[in-house]
N, CA, C and O of each residue as an XYZ file, in Angstrom:
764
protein
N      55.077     98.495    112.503
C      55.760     99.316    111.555
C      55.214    100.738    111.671
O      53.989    100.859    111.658
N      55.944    101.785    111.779
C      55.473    103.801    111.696
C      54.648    103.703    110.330
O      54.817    103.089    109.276
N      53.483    104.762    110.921
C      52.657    104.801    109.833
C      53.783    105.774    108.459
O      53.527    105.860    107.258
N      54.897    106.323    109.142
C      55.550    106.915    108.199
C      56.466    106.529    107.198
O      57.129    107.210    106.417
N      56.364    105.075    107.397
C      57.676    104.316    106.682
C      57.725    104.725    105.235
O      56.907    104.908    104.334
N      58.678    104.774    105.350
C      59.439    105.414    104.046
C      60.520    104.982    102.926
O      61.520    104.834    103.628
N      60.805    104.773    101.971
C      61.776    104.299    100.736
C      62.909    104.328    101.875
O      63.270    103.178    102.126
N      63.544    105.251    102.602
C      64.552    105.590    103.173
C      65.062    104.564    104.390
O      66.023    103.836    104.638
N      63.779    104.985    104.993
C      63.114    103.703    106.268
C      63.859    102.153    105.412
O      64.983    101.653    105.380
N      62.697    101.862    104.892
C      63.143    100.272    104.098
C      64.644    100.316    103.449
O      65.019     99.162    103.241
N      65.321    100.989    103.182
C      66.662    100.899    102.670
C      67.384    100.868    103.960
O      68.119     99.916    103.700
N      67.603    101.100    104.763
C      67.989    101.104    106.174
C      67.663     99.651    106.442
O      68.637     98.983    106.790
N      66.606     99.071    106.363
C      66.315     98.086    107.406
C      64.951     97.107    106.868
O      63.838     97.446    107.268
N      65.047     96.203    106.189
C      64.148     95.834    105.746
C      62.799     95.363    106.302
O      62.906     95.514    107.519
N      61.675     94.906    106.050
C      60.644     94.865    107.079
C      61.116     92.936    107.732
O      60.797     92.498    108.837
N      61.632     92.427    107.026
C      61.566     90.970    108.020
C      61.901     90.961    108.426
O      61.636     90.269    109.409
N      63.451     91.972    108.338
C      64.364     92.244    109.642
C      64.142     92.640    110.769
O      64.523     92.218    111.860
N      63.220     93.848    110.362
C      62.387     94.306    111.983
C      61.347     93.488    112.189
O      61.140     93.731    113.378
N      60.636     92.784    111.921
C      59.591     92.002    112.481
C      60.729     90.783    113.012
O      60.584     90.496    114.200
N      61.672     90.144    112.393
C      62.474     89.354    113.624
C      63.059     89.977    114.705
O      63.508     89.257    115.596
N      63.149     91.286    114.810
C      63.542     92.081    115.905
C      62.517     92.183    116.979
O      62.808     92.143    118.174
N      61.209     92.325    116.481
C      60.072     92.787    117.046
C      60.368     91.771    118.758
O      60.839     90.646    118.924
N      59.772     92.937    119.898
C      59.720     92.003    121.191
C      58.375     91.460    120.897
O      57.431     91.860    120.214
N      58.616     90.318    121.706
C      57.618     89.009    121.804
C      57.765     87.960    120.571
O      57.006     86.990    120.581
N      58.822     88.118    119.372
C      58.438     87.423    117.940
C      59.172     86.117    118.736
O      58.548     85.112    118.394
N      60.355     85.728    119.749
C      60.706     84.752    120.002
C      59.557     84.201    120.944
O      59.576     82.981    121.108
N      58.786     84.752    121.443
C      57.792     84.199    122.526
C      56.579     83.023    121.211
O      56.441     81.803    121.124
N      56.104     83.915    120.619
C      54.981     83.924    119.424
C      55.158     82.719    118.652
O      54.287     81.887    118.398
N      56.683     82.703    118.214
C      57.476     81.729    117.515
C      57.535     79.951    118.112
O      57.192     78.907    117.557
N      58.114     80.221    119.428
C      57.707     79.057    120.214
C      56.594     78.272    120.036
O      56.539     77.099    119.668
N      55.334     79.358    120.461
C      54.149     78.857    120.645
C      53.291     78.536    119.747
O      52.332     77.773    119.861
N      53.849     79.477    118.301
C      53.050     79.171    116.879
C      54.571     79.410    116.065
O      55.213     80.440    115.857
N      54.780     78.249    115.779
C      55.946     78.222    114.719
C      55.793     78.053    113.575
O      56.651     78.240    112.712
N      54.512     77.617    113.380
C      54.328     77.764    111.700
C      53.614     78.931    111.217
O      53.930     79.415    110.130
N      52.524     79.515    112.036
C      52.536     80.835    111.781
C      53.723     82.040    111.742
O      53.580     83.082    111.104
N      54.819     81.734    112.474
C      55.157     83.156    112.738
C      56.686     82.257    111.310
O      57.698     82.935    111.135
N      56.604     81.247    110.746
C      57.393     80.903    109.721
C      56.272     81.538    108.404
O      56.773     81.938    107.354
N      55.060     81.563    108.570
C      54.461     81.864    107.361
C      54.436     83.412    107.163
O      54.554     83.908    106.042
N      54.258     84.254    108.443
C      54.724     85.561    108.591
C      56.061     86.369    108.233
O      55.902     87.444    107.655
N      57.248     85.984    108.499
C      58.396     86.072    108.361
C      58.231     85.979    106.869
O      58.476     86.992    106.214
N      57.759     84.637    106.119
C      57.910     84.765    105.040
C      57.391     85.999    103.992
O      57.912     86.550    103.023
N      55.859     86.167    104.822
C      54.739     87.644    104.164
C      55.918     88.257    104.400
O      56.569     88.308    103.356
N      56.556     88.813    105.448
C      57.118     89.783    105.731
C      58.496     89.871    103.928
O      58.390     90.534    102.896
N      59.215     89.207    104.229
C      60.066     88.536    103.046
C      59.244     89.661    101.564
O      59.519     90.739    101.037
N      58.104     88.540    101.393
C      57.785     88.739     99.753
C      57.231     90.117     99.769
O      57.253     90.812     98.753
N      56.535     90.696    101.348
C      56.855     92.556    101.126
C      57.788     93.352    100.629
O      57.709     94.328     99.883
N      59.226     92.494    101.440
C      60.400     92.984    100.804
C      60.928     92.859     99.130
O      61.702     93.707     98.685
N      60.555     92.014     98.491
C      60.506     91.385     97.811
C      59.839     92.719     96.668
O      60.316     93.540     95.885
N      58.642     92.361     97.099
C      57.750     93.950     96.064
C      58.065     95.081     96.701
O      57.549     95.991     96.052
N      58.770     95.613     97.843
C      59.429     97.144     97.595
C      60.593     96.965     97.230
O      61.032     98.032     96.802
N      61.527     95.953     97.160
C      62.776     96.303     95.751
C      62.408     96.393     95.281
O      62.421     97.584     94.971
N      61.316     95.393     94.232
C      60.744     95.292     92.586
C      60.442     96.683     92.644
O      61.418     97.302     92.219
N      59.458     97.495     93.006
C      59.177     98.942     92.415
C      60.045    100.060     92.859
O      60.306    101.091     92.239
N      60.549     99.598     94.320
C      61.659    100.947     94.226
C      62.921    101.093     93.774
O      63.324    102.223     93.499
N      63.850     99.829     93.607
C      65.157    100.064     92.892
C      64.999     99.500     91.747
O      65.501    100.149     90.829
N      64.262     98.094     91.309
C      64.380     97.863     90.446
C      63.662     98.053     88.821
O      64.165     97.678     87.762
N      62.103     98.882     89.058
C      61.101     98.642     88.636
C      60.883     97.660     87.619
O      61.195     97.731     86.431
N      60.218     96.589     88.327
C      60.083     95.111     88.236
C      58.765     94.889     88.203
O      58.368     94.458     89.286
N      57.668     95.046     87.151
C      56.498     95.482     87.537
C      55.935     93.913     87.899
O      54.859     93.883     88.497
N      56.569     92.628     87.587
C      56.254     91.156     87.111
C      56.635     90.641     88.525
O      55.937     89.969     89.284
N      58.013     91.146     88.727
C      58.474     90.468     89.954
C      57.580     91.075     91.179
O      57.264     90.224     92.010
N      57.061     92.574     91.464
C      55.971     92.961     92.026
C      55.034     92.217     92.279
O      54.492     91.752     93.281
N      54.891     92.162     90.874
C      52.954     91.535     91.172
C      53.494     89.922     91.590
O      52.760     89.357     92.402
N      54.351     89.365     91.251
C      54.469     87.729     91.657
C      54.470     88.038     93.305
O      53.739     87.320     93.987
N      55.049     88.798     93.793
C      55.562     88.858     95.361
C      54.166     89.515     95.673
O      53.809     88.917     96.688
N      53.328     90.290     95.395
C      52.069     90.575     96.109
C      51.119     89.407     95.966
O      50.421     88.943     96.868
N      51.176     89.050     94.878
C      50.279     87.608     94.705
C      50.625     86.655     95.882
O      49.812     85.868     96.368
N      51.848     86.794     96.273
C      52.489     85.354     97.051
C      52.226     85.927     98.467
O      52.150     85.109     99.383
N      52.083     87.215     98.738
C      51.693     87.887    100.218
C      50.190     87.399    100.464
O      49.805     86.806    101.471
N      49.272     87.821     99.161
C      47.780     87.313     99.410
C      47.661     86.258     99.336
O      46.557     86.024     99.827
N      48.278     85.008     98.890
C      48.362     83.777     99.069
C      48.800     83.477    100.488
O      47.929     82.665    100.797
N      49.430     83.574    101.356
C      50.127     83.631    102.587
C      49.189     84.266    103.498
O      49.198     83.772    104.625
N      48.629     84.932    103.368
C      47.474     85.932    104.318
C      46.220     85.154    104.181
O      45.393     85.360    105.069
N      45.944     84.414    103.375
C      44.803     83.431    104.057
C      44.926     82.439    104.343
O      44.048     81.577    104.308
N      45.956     82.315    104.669
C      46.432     81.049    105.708
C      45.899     81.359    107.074
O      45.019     80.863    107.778
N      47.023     82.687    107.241
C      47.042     83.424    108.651
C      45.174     84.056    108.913
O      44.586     84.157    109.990
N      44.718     84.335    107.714
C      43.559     84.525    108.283
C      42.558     84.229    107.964
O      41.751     85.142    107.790
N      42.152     82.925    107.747
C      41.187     82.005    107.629
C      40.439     82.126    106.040
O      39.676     81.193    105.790
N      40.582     83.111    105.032
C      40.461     83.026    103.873
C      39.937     84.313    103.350
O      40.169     85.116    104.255
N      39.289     85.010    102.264
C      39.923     85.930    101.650
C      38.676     87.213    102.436
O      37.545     86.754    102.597
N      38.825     88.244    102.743
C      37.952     88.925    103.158
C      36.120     88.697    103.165
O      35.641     89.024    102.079
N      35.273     88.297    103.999
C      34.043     88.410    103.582
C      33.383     89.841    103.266
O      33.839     90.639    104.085
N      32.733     90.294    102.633
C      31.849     91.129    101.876
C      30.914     91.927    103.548
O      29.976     91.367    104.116
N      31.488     93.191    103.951
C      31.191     93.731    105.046
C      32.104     93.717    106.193
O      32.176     94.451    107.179
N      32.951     92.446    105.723
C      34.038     92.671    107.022
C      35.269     93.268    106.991
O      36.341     92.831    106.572
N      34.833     94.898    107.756
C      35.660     95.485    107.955
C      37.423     95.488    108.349
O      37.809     94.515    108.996
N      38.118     96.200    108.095
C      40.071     95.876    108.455
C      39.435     95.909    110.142
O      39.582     94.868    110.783
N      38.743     97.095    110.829
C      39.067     97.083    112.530
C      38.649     95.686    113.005
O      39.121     95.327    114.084
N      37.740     94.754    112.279
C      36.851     93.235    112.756
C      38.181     92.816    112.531
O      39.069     93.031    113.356
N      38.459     91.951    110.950
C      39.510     91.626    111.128
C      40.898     91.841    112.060
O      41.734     90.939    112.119
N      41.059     93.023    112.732
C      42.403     93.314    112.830
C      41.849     92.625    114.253
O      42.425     91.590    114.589
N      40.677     93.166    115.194
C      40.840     92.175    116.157
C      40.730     90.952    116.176
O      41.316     90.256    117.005
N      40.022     90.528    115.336
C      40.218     88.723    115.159
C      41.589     88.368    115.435
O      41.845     87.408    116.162
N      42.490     89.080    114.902
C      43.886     88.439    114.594
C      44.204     88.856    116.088
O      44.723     87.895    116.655
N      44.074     89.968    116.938
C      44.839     90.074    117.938
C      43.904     88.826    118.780
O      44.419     87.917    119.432
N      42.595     89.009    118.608
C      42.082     87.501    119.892
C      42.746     86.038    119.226
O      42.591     84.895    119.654
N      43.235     86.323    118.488
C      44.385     84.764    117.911
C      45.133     84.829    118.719
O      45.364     83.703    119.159
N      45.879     85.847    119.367
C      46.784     85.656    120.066
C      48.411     86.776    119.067
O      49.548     87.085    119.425
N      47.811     86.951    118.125
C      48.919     87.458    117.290
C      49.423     89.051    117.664
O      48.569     89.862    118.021
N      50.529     89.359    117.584
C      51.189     90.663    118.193
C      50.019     91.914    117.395
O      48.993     91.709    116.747
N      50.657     93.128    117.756
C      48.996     94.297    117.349
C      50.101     94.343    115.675
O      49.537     94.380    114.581
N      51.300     94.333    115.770
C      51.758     94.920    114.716
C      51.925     94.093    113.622
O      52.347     94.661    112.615
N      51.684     92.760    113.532
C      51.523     91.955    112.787
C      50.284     91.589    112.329
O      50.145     91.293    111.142
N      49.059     91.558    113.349
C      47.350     91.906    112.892
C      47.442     92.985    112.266
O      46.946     92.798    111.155
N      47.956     94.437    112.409
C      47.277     95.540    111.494
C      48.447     95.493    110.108
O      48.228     96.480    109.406
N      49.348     94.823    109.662
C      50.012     94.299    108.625
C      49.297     94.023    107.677
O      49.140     94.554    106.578
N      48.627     92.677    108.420
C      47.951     91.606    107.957
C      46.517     92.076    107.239
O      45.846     91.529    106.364
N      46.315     93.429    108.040
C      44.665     93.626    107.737
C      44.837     94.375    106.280
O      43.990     94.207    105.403
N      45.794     95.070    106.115
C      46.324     95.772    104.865
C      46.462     95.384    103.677
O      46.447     96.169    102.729
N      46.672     93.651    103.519
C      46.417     93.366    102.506
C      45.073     92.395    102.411
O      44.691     91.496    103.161
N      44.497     92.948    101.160
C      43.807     91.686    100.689
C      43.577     91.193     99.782
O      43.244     91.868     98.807
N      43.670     89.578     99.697
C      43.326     89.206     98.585
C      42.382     89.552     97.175
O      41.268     90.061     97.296
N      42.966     89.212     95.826
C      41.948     89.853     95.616
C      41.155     88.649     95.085
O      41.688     87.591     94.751
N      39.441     88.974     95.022
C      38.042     87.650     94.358
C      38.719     86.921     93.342
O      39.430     87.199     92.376
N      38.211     85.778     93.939
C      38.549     84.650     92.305
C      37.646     84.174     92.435
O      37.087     83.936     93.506
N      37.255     83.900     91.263
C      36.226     82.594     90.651
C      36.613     81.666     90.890
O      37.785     81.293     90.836
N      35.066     80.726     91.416
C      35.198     79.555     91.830
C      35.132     79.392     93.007
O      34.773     80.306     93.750
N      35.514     77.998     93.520
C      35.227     77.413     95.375
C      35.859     78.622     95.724
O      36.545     79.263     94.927
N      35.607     79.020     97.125
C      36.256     79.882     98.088
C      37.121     79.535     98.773
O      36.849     78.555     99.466
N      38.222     79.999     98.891
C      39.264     79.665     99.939
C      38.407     79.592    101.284
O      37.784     80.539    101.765
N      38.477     78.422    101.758
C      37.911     78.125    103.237
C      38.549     77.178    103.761
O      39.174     76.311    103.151
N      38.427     77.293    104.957
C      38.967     75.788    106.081
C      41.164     76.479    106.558
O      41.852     76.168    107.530
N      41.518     77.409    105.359
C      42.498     77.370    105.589
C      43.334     77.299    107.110
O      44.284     76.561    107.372
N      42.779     78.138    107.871
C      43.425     78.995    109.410
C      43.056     77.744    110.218
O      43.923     77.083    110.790
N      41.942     77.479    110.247
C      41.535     75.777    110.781
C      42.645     74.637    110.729
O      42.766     73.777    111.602
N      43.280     74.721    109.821
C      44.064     73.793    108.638
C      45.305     73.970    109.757
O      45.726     73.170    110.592
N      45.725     75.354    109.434
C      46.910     75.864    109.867
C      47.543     75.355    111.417
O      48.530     74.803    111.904
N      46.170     75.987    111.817
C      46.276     75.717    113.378
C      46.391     74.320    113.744
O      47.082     74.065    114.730
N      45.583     72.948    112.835
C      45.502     71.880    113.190
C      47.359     71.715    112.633
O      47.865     70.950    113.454
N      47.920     71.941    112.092
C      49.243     71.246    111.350
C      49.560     72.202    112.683
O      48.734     71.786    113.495
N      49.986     72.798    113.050
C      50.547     73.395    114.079
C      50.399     72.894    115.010
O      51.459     72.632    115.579
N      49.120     72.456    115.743
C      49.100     71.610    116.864
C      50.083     70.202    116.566
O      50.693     69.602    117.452
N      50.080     69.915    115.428
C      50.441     68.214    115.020
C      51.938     68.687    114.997
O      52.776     67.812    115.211
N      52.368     69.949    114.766
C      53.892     69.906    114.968
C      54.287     70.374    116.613
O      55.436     70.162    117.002
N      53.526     70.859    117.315
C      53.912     70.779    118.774
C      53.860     69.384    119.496
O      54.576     68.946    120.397
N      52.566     68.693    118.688
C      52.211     67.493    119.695
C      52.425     66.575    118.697
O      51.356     66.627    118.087
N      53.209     65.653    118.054
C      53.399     64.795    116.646
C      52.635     63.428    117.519
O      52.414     62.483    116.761
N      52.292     63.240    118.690
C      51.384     61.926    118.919
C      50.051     62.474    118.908
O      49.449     61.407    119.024
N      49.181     63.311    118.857
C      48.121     63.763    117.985
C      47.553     62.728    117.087
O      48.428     62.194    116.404
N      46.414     62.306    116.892
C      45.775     61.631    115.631
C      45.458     62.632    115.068
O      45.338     63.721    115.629
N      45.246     62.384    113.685
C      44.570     63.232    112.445
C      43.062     63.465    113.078
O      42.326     64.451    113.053
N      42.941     62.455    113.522
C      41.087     61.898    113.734
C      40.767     63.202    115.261
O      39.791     63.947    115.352
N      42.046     63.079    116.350
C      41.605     63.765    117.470
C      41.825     65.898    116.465
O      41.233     66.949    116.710
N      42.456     65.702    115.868
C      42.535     66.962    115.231
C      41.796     67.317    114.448
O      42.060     68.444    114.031
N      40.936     66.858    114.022
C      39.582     66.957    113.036
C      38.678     67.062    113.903
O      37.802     67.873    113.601
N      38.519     66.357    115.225
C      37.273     66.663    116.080
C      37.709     67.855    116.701
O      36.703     68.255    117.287
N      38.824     68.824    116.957
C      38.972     69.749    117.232
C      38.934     71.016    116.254
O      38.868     72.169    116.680
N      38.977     70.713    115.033
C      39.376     71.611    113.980
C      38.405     71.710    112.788
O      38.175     72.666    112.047
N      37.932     70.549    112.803
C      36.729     70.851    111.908
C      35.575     71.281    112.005
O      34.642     71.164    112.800
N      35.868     72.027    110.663
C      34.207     73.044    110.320
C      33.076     72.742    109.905
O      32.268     73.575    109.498
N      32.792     71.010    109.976
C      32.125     70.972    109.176
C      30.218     70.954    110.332
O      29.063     70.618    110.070
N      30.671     71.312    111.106
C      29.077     71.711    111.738
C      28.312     70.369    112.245
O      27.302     70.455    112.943
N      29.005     68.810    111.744
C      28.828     67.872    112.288
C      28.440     67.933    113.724
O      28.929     68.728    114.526
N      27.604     67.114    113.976
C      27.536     66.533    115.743
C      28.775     65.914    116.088
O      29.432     66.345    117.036
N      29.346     64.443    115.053
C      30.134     63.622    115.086
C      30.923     63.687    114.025
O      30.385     63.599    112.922
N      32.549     63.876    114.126
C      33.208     64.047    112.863
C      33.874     62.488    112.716
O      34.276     61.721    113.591
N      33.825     62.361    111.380
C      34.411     60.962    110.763
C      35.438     60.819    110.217
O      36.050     61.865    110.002
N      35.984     59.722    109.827
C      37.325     59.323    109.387
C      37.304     59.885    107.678
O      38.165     60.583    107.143
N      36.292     59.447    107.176
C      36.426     59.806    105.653
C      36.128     61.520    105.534
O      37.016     62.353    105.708
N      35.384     61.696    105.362
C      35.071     63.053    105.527
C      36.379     64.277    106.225
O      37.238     64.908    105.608
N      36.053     64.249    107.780
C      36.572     65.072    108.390
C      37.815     65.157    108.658
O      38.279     66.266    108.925
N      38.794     63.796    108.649
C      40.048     63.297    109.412
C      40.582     63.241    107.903
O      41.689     63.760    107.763
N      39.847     62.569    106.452
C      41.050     62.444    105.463
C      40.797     63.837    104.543
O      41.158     64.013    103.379
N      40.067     64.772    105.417
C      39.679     66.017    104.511
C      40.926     66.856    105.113
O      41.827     67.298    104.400
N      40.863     67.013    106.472
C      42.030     67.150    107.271
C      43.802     67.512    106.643
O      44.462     68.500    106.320
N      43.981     66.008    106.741
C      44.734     65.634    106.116
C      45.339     65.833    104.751
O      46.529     65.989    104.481
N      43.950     65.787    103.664
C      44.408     66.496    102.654
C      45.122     68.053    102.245
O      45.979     68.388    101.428
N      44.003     69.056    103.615
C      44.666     69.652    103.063
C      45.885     70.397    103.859
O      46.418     71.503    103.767
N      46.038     69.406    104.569
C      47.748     69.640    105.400
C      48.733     69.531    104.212
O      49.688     70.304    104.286
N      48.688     68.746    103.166
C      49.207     68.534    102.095
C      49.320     69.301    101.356
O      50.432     69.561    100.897
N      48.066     70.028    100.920
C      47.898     71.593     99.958
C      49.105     72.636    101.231
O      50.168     73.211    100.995
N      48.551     72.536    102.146
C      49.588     73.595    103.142
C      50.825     73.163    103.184
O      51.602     74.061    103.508
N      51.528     71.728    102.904
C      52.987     71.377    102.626
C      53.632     72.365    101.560
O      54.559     73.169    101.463
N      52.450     71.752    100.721
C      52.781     71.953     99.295
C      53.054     73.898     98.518
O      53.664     74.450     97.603
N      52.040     74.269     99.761
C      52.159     75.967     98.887
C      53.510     76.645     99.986
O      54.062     77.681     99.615
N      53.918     76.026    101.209
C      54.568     76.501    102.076
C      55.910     75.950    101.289
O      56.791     76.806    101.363
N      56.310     74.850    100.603
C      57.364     74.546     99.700
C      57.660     75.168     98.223
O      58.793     75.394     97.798
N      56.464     75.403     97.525
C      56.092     76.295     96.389
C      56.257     77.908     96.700
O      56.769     78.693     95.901
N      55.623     78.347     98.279
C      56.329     80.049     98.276
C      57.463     79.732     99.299
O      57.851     80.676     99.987
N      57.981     78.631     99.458
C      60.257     78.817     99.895
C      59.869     79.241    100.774
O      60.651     80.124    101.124
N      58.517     79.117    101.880
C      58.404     78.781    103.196
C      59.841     77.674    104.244
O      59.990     76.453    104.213
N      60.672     78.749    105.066
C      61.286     78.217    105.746
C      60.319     77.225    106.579
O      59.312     77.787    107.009
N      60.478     75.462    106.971
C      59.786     74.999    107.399
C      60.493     74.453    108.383
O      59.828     73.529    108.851
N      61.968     74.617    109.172
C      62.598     73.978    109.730
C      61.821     74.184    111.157
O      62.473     73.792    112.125
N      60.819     74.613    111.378
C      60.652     74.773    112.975
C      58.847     73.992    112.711
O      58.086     74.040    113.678
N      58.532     73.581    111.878
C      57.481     73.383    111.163
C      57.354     72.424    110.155
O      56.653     72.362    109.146
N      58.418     71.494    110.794
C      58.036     70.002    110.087
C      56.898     69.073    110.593
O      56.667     68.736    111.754
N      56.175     68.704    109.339
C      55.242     67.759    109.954
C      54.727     66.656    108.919
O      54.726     66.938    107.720
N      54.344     65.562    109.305
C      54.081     64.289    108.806
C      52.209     64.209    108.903
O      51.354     64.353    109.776
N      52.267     63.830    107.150
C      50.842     63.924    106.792
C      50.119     62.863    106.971
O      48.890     62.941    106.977
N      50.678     61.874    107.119
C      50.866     60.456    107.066
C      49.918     59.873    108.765
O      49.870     58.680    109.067
């Protein structure tokens, strides 16, 4: 996106529109379809909060659609900013993901903001494992936990690592159905 974008800009052409335009988004899409479905969507609830404040001033519907962007952004990037880590760290993390430059420096722009309580963790882990399980659906839970889990184990286990897994492929069903996450390229069985 031009660092100049403008009210004018976005009335012309909304941002999901150009990020489905973007070259490489059909390449990206292929290869990570539930990311670039959870993107499309960020992209969406951006749109979403520049109607609310520029045509409509919607200060509720705003803040619901920025809430639902920072909810969506620690999916894509493993959970809510750590304390020193800079947007340029982050922004390359996201490009050594493999993710386009203009969708990492998007991404680095927002951030969540602190909540009390457990920390969002394991998410991007999560992501990537339901993503592998929707490219490859003969995958075990169990071979995707020894690839995906964080938990620093030598040996990962069925209770622990494989139904921890699992669970929270479920939380990721569940918030990707709760924010009207298109999932048609990104069906997958928890089971």
């Amino acid at each position: 996106m031009p660092s100049n974008f403008s009210k004018e800009e976005w009335l012309r052409e909304r941002i999901r529109d150009r990020a489905e335009r973007q070259p490489g988004l059909a390449a990206w899409r292929a290869a990570h379809p539930l990311q670039a479905e959870i993107w499309l969507a960020f992209c969406g609830y951006a749109d979403s909060a520049f109607e609310s404040m520029l045509i409509h001033r919607d200060a509720d519907t705003f803040e619901r659609s920025t809430a639902a962007m920072a909810e969506l952004s620690t999916w894509l990037t493993n959970s809510s900013p750590q304390p020193g880590e800079s947007a340029e760290e982050t922004f390359r993390q996201f490009l050594s993901a493999g993710m386009p430059a203009e969708y990492a420096f998007a991404l680095t722009q927002v951030r969540p903001k602190k909540r009390r309580g457990r920390p969002v963790s394991n998410r991007r882990p999560v992501l990537l494992a339901v993503e592998q399980k929707t490219l490859c659906p003969q995958l075990s839970w169990m071979t995707l936990a020894t690839e995906y889990c964080q938990c620093r184990k030598r040996s990962h286990d069925n209770v622990r690592c494989r139904d921890r897994l699992r669970i929270q492929a479920m939380e990721l069903d569940e918030m990707l159905t709760r924010l009207g996450v298109q999932k048609n390229h990104a069906e997958f069985s928890t089971q």
